[in-house]
N, CA, C and O of each residue as an XYZ file, in Angstrom:
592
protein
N       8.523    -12.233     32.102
C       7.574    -11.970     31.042
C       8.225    -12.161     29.677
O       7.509    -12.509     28.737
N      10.019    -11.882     29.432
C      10.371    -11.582     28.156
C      10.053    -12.934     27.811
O       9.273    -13.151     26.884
N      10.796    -14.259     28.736
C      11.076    -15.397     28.679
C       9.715    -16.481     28.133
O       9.811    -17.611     27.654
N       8.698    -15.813     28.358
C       7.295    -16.374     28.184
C       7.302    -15.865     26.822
O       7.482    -16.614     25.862
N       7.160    -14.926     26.738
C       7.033    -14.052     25.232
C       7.908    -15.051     23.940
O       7.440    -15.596     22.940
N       9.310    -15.004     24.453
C       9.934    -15.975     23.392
C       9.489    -17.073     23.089
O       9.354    -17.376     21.903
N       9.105    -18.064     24.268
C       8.326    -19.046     24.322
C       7.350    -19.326     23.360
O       7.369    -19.946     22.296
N       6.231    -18.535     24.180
C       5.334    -18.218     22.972
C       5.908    -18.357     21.336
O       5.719    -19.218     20.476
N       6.535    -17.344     21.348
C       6.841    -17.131     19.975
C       7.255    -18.362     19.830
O       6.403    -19.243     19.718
N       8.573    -18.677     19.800
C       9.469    -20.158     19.557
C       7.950    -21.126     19.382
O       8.072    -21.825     18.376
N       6.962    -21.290     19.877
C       5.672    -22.280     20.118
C       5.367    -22.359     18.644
O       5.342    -23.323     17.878
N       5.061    -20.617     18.399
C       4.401    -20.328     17.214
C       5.218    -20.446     15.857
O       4.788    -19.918     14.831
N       5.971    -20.896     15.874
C       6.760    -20.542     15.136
C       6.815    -21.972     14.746
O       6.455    -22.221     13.595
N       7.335    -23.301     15.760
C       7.254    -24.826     15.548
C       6.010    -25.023     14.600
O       5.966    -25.516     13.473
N       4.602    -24.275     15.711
C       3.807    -24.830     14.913
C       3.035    -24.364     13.859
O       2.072    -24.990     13.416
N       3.415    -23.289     13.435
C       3.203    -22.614     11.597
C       4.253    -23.425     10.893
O       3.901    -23.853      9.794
N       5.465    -23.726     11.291
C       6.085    -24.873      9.996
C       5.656    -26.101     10.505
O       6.101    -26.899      9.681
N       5.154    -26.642     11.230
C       4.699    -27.994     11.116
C       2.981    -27.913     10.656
O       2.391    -28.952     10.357
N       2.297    -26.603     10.642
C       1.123    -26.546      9.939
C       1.046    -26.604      8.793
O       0.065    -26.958      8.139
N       2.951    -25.973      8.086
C       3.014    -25.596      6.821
C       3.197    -27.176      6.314
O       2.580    -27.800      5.450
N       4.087    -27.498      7.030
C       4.192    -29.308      6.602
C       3.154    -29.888      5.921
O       2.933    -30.154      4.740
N       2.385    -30.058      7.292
C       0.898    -31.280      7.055
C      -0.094    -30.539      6.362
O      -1.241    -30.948      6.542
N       0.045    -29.555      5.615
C      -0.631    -28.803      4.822
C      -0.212    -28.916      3.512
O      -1.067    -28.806      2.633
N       0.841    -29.097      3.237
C       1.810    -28.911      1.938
C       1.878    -30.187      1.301
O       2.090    -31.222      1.933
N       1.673    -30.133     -0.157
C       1.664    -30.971     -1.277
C       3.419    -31.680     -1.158
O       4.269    -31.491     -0.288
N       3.463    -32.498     -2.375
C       4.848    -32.995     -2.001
C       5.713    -32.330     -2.748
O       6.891    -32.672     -2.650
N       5.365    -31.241     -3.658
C       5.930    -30.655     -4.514
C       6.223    -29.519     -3.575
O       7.255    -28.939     -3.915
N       5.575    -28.941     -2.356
C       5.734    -27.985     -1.857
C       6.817    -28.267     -0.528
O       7.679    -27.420     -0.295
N       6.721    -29.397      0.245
C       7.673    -30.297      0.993
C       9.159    -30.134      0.518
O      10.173    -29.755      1.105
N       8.908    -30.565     -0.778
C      10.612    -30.448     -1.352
C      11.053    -28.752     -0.973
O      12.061    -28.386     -0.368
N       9.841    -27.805     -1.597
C      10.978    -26.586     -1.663
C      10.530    -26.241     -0.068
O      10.880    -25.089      0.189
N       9.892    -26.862      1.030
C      10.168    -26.374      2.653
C      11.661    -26.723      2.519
O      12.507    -25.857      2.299
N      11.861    -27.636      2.619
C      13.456    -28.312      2.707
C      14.361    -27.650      2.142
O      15.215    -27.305      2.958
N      14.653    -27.165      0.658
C      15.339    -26.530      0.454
C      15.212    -25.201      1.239
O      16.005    -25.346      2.170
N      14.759    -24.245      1.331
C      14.329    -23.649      2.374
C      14.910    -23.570      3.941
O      15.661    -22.746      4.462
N      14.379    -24.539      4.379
C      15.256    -24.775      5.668
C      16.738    -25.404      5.561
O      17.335    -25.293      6.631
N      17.312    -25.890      4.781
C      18.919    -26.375      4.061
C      19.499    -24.989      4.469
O      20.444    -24.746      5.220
N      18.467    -23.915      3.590
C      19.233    -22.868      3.555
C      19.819    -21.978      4.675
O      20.864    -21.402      4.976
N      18.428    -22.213      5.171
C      18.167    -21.366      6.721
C      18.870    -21.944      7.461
O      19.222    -21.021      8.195
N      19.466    -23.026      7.911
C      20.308    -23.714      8.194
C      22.142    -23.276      8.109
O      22.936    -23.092      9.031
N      22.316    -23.226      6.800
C      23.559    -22.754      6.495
C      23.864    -21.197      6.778
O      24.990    -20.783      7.052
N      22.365    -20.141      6.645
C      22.920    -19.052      7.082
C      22.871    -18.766      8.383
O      23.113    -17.596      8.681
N      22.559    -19.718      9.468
C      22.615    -19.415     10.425
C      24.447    -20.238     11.193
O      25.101    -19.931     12.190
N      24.641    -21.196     10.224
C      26.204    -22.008     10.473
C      27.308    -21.109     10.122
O      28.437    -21.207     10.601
N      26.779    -19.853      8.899
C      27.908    -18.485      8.796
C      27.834    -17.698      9.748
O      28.833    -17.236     10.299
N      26.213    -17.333     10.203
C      26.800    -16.447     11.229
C      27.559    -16.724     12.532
O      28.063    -15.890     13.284
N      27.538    -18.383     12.684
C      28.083    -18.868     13.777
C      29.252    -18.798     13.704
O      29.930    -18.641     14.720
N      29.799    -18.897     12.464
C      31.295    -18.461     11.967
C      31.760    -17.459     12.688
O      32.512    -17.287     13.648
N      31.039    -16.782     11.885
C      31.418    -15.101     12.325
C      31.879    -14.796     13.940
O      32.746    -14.097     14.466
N      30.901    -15.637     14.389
C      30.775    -15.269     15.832
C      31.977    -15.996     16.753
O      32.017    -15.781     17.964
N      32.867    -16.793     16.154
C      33.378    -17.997     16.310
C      32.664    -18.747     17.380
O      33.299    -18.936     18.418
N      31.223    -19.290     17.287
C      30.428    -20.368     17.944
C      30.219    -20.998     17.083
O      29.359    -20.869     16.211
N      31.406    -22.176     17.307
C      31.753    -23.460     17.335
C      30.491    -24.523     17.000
O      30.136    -25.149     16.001
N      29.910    -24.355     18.668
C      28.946    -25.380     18.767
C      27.235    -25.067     17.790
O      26.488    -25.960     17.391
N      27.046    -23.735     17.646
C      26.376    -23.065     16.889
C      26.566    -23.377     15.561
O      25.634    -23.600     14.788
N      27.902    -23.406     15.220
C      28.456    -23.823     13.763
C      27.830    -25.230     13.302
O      27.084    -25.592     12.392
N      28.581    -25.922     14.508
C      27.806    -27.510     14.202
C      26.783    -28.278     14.421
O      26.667    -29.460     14.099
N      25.686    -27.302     15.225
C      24.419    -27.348     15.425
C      23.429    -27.378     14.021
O      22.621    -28.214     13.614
N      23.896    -26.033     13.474
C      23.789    -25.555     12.182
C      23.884    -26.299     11.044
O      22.956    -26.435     10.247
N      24.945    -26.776     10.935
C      25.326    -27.426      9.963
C      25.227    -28.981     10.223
O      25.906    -29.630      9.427
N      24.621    -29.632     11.041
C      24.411    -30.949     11.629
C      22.658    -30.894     10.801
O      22.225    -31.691      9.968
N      21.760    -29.351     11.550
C      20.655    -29.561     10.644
C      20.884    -29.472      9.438
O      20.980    -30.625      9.019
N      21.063    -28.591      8.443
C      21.410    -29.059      6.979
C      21.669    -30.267      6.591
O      21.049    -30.797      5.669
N      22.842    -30.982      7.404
C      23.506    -32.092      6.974
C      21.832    -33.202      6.550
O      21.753    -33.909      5.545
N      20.845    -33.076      7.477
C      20.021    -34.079      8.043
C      18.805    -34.104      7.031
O      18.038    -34.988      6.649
N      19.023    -32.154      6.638
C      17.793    -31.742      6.035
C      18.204    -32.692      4.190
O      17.423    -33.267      3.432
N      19.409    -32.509      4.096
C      19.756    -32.673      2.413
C      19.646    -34.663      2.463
O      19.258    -35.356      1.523
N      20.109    -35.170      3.818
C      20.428    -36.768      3.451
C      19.337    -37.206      3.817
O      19.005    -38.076      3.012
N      18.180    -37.014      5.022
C      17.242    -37.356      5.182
C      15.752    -36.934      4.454
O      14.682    -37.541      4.406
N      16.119    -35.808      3.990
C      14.755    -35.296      3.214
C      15.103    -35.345      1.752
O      14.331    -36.045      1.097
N      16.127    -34.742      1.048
C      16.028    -34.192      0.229
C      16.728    -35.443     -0.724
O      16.129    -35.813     -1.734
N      18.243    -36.164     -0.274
C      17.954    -37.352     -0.848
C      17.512    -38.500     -0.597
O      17.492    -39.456     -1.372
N      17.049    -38.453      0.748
C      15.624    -39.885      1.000
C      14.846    -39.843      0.044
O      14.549    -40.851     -0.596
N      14.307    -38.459     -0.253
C      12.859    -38.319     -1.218
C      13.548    -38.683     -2.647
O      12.677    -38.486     -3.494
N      14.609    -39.080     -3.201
C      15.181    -39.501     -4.348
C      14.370    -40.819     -4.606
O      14.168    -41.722     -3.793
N      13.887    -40.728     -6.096
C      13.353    -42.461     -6.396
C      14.154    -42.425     -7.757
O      14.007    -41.730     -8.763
N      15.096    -43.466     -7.416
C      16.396    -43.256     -8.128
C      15.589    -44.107     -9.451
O      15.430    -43.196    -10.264
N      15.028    -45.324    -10.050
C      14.297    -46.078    -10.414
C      13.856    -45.138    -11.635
O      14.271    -44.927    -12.774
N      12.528    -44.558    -10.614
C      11.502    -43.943    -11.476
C      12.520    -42.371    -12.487
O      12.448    -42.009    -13.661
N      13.416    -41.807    -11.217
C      13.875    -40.593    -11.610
C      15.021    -40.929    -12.501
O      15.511    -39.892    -12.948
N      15.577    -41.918    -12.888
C      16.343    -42.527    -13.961
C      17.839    -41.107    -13.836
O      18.202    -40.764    -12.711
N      18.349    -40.620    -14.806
C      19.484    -39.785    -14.898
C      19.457    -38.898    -13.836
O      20.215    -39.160    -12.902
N      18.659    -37.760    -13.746
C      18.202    -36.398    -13.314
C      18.630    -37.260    -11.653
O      19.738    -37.304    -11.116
N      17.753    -37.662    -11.325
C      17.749    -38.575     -9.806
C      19.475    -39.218     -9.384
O      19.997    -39.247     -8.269
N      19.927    -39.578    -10.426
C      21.029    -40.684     -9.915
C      22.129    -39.129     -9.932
O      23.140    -39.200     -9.233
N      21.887    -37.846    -10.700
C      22.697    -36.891    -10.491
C      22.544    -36.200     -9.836
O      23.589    -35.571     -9.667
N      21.134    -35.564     -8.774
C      21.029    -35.317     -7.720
C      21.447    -36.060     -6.637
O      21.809    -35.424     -5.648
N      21.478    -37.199     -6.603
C      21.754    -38.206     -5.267
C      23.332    -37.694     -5.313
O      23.627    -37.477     -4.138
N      24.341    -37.441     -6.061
C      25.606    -37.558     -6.313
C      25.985    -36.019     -6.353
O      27.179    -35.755     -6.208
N      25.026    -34.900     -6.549
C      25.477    -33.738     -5.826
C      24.744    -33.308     -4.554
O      24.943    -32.115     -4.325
N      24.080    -33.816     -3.795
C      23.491    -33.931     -2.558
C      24.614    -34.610     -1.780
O      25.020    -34.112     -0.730
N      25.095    -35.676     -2.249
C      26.244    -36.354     -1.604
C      27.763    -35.921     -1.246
O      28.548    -36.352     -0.401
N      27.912    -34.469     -2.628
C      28.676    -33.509     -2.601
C      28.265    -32.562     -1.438
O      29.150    -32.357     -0.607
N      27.418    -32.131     -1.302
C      26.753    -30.984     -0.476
C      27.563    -31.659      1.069
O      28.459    -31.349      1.855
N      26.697    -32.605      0.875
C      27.391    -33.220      2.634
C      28.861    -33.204      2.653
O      29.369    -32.261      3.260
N      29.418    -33.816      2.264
C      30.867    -34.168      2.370
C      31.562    -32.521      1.813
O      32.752    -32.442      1.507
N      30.885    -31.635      1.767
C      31.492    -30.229      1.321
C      31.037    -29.756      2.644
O      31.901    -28.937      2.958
N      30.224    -29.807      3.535
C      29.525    -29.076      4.419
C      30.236    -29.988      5.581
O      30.300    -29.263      6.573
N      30.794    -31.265      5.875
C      31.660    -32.028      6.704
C      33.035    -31.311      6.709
O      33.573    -31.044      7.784
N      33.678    -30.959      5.387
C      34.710    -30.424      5.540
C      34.998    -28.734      5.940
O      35.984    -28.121      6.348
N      33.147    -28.237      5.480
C      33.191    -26.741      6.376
C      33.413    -26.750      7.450
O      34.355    -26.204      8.024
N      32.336    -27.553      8.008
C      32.737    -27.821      9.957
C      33.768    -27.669     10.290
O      34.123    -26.821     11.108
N      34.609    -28.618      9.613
C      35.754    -29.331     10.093
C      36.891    -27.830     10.036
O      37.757    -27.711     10.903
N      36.743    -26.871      9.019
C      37.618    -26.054      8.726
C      37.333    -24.830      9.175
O      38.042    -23.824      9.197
N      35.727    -25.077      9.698
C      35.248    -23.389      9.693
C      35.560    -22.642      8.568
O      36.161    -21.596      8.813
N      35.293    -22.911      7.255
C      35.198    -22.591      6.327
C      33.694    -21.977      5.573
O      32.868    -22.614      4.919
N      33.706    -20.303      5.993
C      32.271    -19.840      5.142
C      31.964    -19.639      3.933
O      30.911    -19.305      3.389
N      33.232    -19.929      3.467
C      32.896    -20.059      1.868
C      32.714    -21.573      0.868
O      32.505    -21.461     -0.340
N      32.813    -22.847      1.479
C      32.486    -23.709      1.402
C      30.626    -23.619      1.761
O      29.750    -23.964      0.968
N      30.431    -23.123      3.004
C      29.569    -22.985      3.331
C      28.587    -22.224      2.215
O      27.584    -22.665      1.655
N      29.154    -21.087      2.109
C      28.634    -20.355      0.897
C      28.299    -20.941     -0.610
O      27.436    -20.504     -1.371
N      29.113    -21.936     -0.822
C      29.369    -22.948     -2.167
C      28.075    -23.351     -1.879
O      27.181    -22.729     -2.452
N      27.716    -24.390     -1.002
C      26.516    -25.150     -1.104
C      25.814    -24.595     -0.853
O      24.914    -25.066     -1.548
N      25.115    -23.318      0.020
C      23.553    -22.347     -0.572
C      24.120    -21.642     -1.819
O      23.746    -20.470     -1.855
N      24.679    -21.892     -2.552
C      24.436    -21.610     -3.818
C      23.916    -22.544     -4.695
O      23.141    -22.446     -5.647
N      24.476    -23.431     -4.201
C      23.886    -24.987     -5.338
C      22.448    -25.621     -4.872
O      21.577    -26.233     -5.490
N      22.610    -25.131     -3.271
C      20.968    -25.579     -3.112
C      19.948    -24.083     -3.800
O      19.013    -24.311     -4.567
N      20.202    -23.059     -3.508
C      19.465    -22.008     -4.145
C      19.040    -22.026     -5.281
O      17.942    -21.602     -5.641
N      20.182    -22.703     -6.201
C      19.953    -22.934     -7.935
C      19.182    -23.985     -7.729
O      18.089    -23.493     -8.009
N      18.913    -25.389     -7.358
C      17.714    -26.475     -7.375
C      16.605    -26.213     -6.989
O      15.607    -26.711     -7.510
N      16.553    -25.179     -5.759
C      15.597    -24.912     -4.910
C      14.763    -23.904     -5.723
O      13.552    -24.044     -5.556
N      15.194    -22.753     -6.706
C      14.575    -21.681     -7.362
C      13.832    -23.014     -8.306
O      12.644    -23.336     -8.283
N      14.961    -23.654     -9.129
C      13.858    -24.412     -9.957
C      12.722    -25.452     -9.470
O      11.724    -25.568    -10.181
N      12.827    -26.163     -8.364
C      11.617    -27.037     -7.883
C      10.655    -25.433     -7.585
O       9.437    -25.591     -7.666
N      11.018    -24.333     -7.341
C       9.991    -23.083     -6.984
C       9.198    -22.911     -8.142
O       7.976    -22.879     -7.997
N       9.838    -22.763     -9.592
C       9.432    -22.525    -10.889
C       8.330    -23.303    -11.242
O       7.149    -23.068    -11.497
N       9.378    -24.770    -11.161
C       8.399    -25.567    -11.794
C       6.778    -25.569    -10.929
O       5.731    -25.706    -11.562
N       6.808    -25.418     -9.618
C       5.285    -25.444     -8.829
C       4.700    -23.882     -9.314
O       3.496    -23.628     -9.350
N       5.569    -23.084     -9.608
C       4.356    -22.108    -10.232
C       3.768    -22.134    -12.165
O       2.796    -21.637    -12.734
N       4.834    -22.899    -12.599
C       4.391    -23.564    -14.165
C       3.033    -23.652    -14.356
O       2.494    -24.142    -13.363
N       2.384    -23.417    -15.102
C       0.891    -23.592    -15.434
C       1.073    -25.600    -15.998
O       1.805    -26.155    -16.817
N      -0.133    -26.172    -14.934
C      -0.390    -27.288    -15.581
C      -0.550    -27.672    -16.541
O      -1.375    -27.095    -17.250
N       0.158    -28.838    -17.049
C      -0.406    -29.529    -18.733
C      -1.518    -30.138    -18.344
O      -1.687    -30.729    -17.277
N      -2.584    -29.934    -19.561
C      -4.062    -30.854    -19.538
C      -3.585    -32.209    -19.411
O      -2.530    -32.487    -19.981
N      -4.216    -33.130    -18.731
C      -4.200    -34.582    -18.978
C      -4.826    -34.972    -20.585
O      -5.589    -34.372    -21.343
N      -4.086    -36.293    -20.673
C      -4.728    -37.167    -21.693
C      -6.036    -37.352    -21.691
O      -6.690    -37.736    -22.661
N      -6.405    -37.120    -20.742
C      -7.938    -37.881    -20.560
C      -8.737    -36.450    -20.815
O      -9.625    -36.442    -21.667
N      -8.400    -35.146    -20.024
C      -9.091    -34.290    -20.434
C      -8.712    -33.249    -22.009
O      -9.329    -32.281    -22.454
N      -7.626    -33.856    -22.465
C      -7.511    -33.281    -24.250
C      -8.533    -34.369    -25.356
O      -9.123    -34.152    -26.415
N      -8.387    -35.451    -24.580
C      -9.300    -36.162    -24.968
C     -11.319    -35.919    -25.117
O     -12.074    -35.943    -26.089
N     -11.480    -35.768    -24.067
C     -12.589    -35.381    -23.778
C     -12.855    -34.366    -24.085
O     -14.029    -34.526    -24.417
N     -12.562    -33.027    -24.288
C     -12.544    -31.760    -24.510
C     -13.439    -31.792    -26.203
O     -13.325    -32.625    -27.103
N     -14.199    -30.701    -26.146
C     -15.058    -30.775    -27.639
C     -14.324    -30.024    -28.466
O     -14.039    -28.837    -28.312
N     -13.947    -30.909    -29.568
C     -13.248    -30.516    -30.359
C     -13.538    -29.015    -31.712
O     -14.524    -28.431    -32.161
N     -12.830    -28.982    -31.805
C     -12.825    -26.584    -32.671
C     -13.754    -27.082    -33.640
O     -14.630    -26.301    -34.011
N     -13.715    -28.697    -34.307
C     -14.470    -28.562    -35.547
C     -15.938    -28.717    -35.330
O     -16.826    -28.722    -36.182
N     -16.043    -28.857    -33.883
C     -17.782    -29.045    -33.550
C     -18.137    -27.764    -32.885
O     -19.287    -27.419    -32.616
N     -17.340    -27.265    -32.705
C     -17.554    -25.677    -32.380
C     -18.488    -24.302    -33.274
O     -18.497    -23.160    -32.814
């Protein structure tokens, strides 16, 4: 019965973040990811702790996947001009800092990068709760104070 129960759960659990996914704007996508980066790394400390190894690099294999496949795939280096070409280049840090945690079992490396993802991740959080700027089209359109 327990074994069903987890099941279950583990079920429910896939599919509330993959509901949250195909539900979620792209502004909201970015901070799932940071999010799971994170969840990721604190589960590669406690593997530390535990000295599980394979837990460690389970852990830290997802992060690795979450920051190069999501977080700088979603980079449009082009359009995102500076800001973009300096995320791609501390994302690129993150990995090669989180390669040499593995490698060292090092939780304070580990610790280094959910700090640096926490600081990007609070601000992509900010900016989606920012109150929208009006468009051009609707400051435009809008009846102006002197016809008021």
């Amino acid at each position: 019965m327990a074994s069903y129960a987890n099941r279950a759960a583990s079920a429910y659990k896939k599919l509330g973040v993959e509901t949250d996914a195909m539900s979620a704007s792209p502004h909201q996508l970015i901070v799932l990811l940071f999010d799971g980066a994170r969840s990721a790394l604190g589960r590669a400390q406690w593997a530390i702790s535990q000295n599980d190894s394979a837990g460690k690099g389970q852990a830290l294999s997802k992060a690795i996947d979450i920051i190069e496949l999501g977080l700088r795939a979603a980079l449009d280096i082009e359009r995102g001009g500076e800001i973009a070409e300096r995320l791609d280049s501390l994302y690129d840090y993150m990995t090669r800092t989180l390669i040499r945690a593995n490698i060292d079992s090092d939780a304070s490396k580990i610790a280094h990068v959910d700090t640096l993802l926490d600081d990007i991740g609070s601000a992509w959080k900010q900016i989606g709760t920012a109150p929208a700027m009006p468009s051009i089209a609707a400051v435009q359109s809008a009846p102006s104070l002197q016809q008021a």
